[in-house]
MARRODREN-350184 format. One line per field, with one value per residue: residue in three letters; z, x, y of N, C-alpha, C in turn. Coordinates in pm, 1 decimal. Layout:
<pts>
resn	(ala; ...)
n_zz	(Z; ...)
n_xx	(X; ...)
n_yy	(Y; ...)
ca_zz	(Z; ...)
ca_xx	(X; ...)
ca_yy	(Y; ...)
c_zz	(Z; ...)
c_xx	(X; ...)
c_yy	(Y; ...)
</pts>
This chain:
<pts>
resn	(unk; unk; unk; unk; unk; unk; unk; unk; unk; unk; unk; unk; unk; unk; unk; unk; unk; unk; unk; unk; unk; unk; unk; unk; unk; unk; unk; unk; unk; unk; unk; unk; unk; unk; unk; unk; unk; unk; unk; unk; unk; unk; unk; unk; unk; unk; unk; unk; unk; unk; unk; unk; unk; unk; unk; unk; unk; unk; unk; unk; unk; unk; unk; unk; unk; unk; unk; unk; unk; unk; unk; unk; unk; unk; unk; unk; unk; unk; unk; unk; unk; unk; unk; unk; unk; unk; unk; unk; unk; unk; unk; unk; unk; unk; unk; unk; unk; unk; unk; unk; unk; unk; unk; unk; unk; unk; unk; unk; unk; unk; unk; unk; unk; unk; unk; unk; unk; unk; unk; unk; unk; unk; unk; unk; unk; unk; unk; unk; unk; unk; unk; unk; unk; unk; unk; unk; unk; unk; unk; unk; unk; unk; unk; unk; unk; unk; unk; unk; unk; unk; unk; unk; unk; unk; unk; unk; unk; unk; unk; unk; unk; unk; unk; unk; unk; unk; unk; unk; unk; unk; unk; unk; unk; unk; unk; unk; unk; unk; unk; unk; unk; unk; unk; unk; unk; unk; unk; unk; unk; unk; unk; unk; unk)
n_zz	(6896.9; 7054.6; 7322.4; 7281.2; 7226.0; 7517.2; 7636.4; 7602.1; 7641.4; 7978.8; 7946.4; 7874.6; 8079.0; 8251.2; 8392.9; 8411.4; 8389.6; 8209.0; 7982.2; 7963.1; 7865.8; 7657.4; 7472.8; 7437.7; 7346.4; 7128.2; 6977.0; 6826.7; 6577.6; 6523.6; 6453.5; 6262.9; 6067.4; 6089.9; 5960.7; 5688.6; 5647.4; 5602.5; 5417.3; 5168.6; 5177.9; 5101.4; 5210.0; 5501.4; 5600.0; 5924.0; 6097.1; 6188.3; 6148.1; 6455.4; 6629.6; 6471.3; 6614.6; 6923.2; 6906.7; 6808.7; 7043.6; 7260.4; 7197.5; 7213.6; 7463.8; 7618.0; 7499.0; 7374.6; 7506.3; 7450.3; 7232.5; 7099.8; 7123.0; 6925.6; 6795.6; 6549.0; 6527.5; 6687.6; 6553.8; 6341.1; 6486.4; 6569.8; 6319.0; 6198.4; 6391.7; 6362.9; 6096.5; 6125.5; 6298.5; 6124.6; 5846.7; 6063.2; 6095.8; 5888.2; 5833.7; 5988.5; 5868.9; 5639.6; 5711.1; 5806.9; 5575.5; 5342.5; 5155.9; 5073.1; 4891.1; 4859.0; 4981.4; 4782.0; 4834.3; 4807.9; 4868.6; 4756.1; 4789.1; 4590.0; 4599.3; 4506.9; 4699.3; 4935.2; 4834.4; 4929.6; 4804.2; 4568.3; 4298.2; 4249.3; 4336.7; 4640.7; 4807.1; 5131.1; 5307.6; 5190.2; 5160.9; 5413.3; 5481.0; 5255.0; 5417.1; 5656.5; 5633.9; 5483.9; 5706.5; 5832.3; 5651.3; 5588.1; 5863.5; 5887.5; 5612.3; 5592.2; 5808.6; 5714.4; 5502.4; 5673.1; 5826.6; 5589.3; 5426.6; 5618.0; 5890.2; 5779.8; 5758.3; 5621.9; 5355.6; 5419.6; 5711.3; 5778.8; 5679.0; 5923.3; 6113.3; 6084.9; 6066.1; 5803.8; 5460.0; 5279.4; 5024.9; 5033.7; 5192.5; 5010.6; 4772.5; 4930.8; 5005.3; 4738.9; 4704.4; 4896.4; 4798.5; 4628.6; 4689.2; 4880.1; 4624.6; 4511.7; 4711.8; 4735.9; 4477.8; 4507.3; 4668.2; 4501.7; 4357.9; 4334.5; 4230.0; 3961.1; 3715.5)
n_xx	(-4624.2; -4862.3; -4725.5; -4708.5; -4984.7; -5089.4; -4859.5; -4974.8; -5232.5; -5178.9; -5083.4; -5237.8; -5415.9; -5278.9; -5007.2; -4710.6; -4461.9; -4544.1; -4578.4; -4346.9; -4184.5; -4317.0; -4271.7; -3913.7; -3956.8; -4089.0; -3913.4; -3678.1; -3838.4; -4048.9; -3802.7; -3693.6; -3938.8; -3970.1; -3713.8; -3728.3; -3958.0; -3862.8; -3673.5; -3838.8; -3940.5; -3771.4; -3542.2; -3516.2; -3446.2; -3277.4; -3350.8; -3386.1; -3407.6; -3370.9; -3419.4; -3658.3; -3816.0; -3792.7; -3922.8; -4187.5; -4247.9; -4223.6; -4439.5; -4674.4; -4687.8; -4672.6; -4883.4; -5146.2; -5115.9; -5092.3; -5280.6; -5465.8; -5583.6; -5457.4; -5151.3; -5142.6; -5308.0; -5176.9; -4944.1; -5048.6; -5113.8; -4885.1; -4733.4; -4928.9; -4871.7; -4573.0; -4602.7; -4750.5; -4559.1; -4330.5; -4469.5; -4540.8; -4273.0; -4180.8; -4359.9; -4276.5; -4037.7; -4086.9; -4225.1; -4065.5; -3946.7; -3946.5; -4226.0; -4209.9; -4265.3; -4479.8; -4377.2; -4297.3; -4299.1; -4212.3; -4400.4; -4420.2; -4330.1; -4111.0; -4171.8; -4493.1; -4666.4; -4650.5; -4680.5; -4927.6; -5011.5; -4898.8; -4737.4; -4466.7; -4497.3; -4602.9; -4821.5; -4759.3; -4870.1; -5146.7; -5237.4; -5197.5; -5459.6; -5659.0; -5651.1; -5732.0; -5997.3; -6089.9; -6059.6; -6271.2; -6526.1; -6450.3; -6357.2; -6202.6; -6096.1; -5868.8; -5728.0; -5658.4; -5469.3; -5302.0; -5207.4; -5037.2; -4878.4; -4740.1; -4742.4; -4572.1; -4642.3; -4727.7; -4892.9; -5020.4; -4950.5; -5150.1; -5447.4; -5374.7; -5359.3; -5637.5; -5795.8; -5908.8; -5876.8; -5587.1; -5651.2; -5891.7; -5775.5; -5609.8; -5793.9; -5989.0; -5761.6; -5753.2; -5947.8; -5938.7; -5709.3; -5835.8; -5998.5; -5874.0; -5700.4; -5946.7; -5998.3; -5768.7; -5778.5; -6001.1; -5928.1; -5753.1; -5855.7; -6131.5; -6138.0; -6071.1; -5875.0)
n_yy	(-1860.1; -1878.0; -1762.6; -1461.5; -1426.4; -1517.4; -1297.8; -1076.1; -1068.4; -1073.7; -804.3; -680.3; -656.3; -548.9; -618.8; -536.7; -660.1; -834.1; -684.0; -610.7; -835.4; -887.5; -704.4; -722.7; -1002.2; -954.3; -706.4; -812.2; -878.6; -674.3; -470.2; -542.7; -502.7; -213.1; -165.9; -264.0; -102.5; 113.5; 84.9; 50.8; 298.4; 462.6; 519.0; 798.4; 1080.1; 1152.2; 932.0; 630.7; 228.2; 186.0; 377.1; 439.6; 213.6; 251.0; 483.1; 449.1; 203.9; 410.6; 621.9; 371.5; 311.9; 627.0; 726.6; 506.2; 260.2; -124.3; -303.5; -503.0; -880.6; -1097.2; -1222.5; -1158.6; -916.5; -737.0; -710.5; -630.2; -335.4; -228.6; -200.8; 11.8; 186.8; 253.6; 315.7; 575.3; 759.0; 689.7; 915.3; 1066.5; 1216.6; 1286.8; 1498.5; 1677.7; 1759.3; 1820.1; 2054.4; 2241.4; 2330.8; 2564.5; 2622.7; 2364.9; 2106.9; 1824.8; 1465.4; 1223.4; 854.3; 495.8; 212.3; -56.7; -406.7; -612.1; -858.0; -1016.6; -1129.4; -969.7; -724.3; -481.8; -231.7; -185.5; -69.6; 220.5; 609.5; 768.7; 973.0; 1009.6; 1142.5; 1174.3; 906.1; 763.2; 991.9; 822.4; 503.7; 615.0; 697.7; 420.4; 275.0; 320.7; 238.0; -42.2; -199.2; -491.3; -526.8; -326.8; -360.5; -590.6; -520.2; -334.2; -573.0; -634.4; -478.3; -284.6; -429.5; -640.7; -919.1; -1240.0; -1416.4; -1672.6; -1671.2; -1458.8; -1624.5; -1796.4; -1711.2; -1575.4; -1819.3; -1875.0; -1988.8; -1957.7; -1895.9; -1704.6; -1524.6; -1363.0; -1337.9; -1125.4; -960.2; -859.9; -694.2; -552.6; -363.1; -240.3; -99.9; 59.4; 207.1; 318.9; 497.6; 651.0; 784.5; 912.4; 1085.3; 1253.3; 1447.2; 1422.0; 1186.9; 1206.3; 1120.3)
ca_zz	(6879.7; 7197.4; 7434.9; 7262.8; 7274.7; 7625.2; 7690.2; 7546.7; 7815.4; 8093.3; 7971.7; 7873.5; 8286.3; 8382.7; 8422.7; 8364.8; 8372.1; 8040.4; 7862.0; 7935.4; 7817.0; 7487.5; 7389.2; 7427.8; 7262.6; 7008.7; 6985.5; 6702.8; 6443.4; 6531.0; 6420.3; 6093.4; 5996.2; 6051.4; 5810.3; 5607.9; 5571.6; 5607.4; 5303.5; 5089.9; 5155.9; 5034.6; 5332.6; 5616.9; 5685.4; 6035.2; 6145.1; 6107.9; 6244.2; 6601.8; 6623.0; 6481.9; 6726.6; 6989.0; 6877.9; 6851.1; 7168.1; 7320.5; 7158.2; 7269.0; 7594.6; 7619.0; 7487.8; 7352.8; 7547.8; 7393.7; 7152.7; 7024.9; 7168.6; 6891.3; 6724.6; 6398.9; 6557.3; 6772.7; 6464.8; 6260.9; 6566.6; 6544.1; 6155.0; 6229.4; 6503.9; 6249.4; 5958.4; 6179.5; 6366.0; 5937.1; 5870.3; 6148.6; 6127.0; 5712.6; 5816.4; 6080.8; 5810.9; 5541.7; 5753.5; 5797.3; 5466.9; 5268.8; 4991.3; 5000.7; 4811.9; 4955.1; 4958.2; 4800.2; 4879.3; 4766.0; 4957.0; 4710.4; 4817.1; 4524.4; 4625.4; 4526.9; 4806.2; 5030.3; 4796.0; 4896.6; 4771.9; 4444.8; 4290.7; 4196.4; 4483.5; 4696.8; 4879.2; 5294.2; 5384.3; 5100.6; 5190.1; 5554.6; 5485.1; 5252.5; 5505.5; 5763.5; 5556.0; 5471.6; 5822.1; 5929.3; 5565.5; 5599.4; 5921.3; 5806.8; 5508.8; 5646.0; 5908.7; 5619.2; 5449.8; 5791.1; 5871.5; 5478.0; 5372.9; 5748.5; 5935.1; 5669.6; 5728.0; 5466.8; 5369.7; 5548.1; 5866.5; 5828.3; 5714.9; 6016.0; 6242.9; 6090.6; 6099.8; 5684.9; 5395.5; 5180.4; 4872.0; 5130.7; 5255.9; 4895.4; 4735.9; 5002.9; 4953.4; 4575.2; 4752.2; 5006.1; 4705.1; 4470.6; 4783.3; 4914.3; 4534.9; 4477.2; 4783.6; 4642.1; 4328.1; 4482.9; 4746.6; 4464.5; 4236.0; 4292.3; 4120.4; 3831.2; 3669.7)
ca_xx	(-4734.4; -4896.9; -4638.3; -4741.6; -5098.6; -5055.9; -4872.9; -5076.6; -5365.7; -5183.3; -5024.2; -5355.3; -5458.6; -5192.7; -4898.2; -4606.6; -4361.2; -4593.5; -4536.5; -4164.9; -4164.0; -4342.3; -4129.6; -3823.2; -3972.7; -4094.8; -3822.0; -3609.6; -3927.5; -4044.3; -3703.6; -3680.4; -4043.2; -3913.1; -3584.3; -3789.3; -4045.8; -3781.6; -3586.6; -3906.9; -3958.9; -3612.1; -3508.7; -3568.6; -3309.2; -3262.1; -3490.9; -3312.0; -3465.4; -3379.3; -3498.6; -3844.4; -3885.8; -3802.9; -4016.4; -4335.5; -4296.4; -4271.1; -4602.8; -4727.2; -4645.6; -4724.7; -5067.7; -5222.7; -5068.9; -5102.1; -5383.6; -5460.3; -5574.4; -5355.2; -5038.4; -5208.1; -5367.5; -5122.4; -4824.8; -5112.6; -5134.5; -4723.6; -4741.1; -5016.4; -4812.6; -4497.3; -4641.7; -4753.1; -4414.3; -4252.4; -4578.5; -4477.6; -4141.0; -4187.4; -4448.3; -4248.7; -3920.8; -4153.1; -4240.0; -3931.1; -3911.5; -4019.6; -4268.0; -4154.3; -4384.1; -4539.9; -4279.2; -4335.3; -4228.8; -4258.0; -4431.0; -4425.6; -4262.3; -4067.7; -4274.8; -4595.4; -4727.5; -4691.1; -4716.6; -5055.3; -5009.1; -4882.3; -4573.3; -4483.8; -4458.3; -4754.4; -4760.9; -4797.2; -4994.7; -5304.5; -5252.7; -5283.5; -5613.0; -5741.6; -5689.1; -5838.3; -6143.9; -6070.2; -6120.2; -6404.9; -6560.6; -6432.2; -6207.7; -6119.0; -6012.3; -5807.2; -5635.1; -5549.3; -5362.5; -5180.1; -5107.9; -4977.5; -4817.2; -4701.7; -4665.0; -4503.8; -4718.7; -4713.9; -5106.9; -5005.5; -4931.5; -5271.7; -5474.6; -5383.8; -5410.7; -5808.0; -5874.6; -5939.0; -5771.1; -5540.8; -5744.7; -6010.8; -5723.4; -5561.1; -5931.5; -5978.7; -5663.6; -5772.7; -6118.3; -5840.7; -5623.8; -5918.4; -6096.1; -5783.8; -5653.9; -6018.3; -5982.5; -5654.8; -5827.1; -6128.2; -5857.5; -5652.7; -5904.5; -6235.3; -6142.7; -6026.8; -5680.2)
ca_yy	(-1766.3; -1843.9; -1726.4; -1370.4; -1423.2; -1475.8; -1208.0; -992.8; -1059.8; -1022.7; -698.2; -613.8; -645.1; -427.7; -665.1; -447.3; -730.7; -882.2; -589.4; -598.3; -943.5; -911.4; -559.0; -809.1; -1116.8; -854.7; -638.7; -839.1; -876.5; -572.9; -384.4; -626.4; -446.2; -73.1; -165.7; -298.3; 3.3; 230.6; 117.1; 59.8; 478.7; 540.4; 575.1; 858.5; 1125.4; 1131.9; 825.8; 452.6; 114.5; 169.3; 524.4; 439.5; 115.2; 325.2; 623.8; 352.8; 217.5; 537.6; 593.1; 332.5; 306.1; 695.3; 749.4; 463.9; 130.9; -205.3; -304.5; -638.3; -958.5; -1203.2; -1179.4; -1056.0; -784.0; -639.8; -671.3; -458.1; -242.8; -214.5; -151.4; 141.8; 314.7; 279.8; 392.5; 734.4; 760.4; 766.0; 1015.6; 1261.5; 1251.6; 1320.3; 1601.1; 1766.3; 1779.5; 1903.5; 2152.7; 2330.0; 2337.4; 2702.6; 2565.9; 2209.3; 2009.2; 1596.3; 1369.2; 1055.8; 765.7; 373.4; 167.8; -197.9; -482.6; -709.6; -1008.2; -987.4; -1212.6; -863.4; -575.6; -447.7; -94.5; -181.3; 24.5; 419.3; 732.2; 739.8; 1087.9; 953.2; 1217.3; 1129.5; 722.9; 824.2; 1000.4; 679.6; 466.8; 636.4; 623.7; 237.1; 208.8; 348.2; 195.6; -213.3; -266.8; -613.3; -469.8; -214.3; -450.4; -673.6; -397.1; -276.3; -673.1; -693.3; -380.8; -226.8; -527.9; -751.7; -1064.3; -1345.6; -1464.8; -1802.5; -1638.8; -1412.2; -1687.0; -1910.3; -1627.8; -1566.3; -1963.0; -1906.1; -2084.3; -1856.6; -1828.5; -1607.9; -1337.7; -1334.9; -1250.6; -1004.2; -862.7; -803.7; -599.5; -433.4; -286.4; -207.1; 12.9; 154.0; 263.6; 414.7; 602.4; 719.5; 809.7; 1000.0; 1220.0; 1272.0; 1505.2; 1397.1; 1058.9; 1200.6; 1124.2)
c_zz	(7006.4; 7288.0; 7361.3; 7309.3; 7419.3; 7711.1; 7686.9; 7622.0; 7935.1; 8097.0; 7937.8; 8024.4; 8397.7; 8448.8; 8360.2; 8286.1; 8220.1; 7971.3; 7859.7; 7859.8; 7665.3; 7462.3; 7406.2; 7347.3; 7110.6; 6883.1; 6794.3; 6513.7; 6428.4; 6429.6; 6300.2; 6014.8; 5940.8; 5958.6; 5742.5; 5509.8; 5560.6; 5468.7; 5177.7; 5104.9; 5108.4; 5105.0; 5404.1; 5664.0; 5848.3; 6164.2; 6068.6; 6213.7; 6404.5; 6634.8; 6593.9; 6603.9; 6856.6; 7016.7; 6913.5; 6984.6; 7296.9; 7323.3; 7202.7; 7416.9; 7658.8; 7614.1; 7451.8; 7433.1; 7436.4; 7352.0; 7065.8; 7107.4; 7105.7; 6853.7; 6617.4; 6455.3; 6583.5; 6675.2; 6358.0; 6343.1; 6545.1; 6449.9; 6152.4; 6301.3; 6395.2; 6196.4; 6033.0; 6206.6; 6209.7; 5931.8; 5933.8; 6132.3; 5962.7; 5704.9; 5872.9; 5994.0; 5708.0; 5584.2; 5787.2; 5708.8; 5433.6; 5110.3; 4948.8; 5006.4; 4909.2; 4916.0; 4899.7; 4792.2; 4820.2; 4861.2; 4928.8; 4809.3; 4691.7; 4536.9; 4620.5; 4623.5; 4900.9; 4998.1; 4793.9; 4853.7; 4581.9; 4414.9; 4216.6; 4350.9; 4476.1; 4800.2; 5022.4; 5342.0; 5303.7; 5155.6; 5329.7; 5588.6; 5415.7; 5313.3; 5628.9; 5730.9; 5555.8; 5595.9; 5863.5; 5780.8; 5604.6; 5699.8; 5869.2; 5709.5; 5539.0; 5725.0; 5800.4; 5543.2; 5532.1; 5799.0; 5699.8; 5457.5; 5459.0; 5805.3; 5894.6; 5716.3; 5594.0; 5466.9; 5429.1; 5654.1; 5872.5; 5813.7; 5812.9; 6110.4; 6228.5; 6091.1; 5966.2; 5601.4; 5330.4; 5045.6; 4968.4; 5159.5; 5095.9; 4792.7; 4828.8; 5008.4; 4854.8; 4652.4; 4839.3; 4873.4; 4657.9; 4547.7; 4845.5; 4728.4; 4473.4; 4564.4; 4773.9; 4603.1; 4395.7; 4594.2; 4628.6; 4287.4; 4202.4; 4192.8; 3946.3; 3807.7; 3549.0)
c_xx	(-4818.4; -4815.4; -4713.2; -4876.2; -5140.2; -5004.4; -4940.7; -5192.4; -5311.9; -5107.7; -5161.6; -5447.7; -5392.0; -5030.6; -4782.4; -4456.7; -4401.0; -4498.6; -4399.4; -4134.5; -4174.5; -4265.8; -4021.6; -3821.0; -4019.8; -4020.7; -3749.5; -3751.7; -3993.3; -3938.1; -3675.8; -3792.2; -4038.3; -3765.1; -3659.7; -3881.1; -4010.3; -3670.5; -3709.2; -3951.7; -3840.9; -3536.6; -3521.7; -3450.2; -3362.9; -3359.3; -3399.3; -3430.7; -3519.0; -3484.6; -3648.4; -3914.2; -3873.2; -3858.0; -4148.5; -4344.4; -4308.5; -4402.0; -4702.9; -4777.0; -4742.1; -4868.1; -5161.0; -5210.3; -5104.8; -5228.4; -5332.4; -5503.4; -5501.3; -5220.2; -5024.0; -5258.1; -5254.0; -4985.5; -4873.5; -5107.0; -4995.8; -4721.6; -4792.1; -4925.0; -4661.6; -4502.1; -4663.6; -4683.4; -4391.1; -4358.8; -4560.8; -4400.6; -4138.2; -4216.5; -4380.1; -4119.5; -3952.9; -4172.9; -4137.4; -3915.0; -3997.0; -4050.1; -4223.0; -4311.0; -4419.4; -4405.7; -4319.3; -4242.1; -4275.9; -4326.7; -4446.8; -4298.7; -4222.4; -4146.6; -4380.0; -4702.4; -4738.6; -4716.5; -4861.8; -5062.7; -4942.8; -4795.0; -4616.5; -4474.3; -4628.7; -4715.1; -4856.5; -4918.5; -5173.0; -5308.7; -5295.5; -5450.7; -5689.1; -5753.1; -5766.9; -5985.7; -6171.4; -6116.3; -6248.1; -6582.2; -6555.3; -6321.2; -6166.6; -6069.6; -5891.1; -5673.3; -5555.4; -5440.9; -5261.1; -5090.8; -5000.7; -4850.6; -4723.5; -4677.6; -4571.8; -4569.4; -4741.7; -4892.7; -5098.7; -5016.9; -5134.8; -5382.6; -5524.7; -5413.9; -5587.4; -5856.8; -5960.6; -5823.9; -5739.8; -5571.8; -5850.2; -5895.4; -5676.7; -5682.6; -5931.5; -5914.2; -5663.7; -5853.5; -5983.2; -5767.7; -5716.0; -5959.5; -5979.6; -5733.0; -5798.7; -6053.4; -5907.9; -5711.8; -5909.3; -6049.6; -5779.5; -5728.2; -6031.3; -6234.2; -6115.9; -5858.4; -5584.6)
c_yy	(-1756.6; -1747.1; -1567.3; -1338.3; -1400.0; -1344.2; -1045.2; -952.0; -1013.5; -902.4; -589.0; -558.3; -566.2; -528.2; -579.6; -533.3; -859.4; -826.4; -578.3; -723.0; -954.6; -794.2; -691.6; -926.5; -1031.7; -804.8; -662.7; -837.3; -781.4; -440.0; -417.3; -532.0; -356.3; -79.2; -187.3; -170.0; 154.3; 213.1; 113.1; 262.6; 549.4; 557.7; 755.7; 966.8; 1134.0; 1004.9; 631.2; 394.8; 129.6; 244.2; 523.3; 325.2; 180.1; 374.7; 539.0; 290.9; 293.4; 590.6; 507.3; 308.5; 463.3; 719.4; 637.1; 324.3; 52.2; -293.3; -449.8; -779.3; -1114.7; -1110.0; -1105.7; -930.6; -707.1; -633.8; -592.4; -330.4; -173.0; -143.5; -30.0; 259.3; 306.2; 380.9; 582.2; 790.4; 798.7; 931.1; 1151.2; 1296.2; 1336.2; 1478.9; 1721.0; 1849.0; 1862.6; 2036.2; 2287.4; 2354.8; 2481.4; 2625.7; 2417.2; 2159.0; 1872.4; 1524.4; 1276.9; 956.4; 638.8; 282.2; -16.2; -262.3; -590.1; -828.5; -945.2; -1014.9; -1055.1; -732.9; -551.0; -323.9; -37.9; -93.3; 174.6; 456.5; 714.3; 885.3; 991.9; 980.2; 1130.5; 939.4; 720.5; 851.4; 913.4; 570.9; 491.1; 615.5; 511.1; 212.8; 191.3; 277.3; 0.1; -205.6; -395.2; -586.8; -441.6; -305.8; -567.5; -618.2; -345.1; -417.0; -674.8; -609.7; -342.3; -326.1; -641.0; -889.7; -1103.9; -1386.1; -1568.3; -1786.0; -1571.6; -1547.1; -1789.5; -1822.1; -1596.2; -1667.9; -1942.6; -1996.3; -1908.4; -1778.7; -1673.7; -1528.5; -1330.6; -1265.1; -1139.7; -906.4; -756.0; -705.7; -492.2; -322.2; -237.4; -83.1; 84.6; 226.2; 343.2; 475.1; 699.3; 791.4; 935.8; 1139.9; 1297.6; 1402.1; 1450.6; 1298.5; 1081.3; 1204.7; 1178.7)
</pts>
C-alpha cells in the first residue's frame, strides 16, 4: 500500500515515470474492478474490461490527471472515472437509438459486505445525478459509496485506510445507502413512489 501512496506524490509533482509506474502496478486491480462492474450492468455491448481501463486512463491522463493522495482515494477516484466512462458509453448508444427508453442496469453485488446500492435496475443516468448531489451534500459519504460500490473495496480495507474500526464505515455505510436511495426517491417523482 505504500509503494502506491508514494507514487502517488511524486506523480502528483509531475514525475511522469510515477505515473507510469502506478498505471502498471495498478493496471491488474484496476481491470478486475471494470469486469467486475461491467458484468454487474449486464454487461456493455461494445465496451469489455480492457476497453473501459483504457478509456479511464485516457480520461485521466487527458483532462483530469491523477487525484488522490492514498490508495482509498485514488481507487474511489478510479471507480468515479469508470462509472462515467459505462455512463457515456450507455448515453452515447442510447442516443442513436429513435425513442429508446433509460437503460437499467444492476448495480448489487452478492456479498453484502459491498452491495452499497442494494438490488433491482437502477437507471445510470438518475444514480449519476443522486450522486452528484450526495456529493456536494456529505463527501465522506459519497466517497464511501464510490470506494464500496465502484471501486470494490472491502470495509477492512476502507476502515484501515480511514484509521477507523469497521463498525464506524459499516454504520456510515447504512447513512450512505439511506441518503443516496432518498436521493433516488426525490429524482424519481418528487419522492413519490
Amino acid at each position: 500500500m505504500r509503494g502506491i501512496t508514494e507514487l502517488l506524490a511524486r506523480a502528483g509533482a509531475g514525475d511522469g515515470q510515477a505515473a507510469n509506474a502506478l498505471y502498471a502496478k495498478c493496471y491488474p486491480e484496476i481491470k478486475r474492478i471494470a469486469r467486475a462492474r461491467l458484468s454487474e450492468a449486464g454487461g456493455v455491448t461494445g465496451l469489455d474490461a480492457t476497453a473501459l481501463v483504457h478509456e479511464g486512463f485516457l480520461r485521466m491522463a487527458d483532462s483530469e490527471g491523477l487525484r488522490g493522495s492514498t490508495r482509498g482515494q485514488f481507487f474511489a477516484y478510479v471507480g468515479r472515472v469508470l462509472r462515467t466512462t459505462v455512463i457515456d458509453h450507455l448515453r452515447a448508444r442510447n442516443a442513436q437509438r429513435r425513442g429508446g427508453d433509460a437503460l437499467f442496469v444492476t448495480l448489487s453485488h452478492g456479498d453484502a459486505e459491498y452491495g452499497a446500492l442494494g438490488q433491482g435496475g437502477i437507471d445510470l443516468a438518475e444514480l449519476d445525478a443522486a450522486l452528484a448531489r450526495m456529493r456536494e451534500l456529505d463527501g465522506g459519504l459519497y466517497e464511501l459509496i464510490e470506494m464500496t460500490a465502484f471501486a470494490g473495496m472491502g470495509l477492512d480495507e476502507i476502515a484501515q485506510l480511514r484509521q477507523v474500526s469497521t463498525r464506524t464505515i459499516n454504520r456510515d455505510l447504512l447513512k450512505a445507502r439511506a441518503l443516496l436511495a432518498e436521493l433516488m426517491q426525490l429524482s424519481d417523482g418528487a419522492g413519490v413512489s
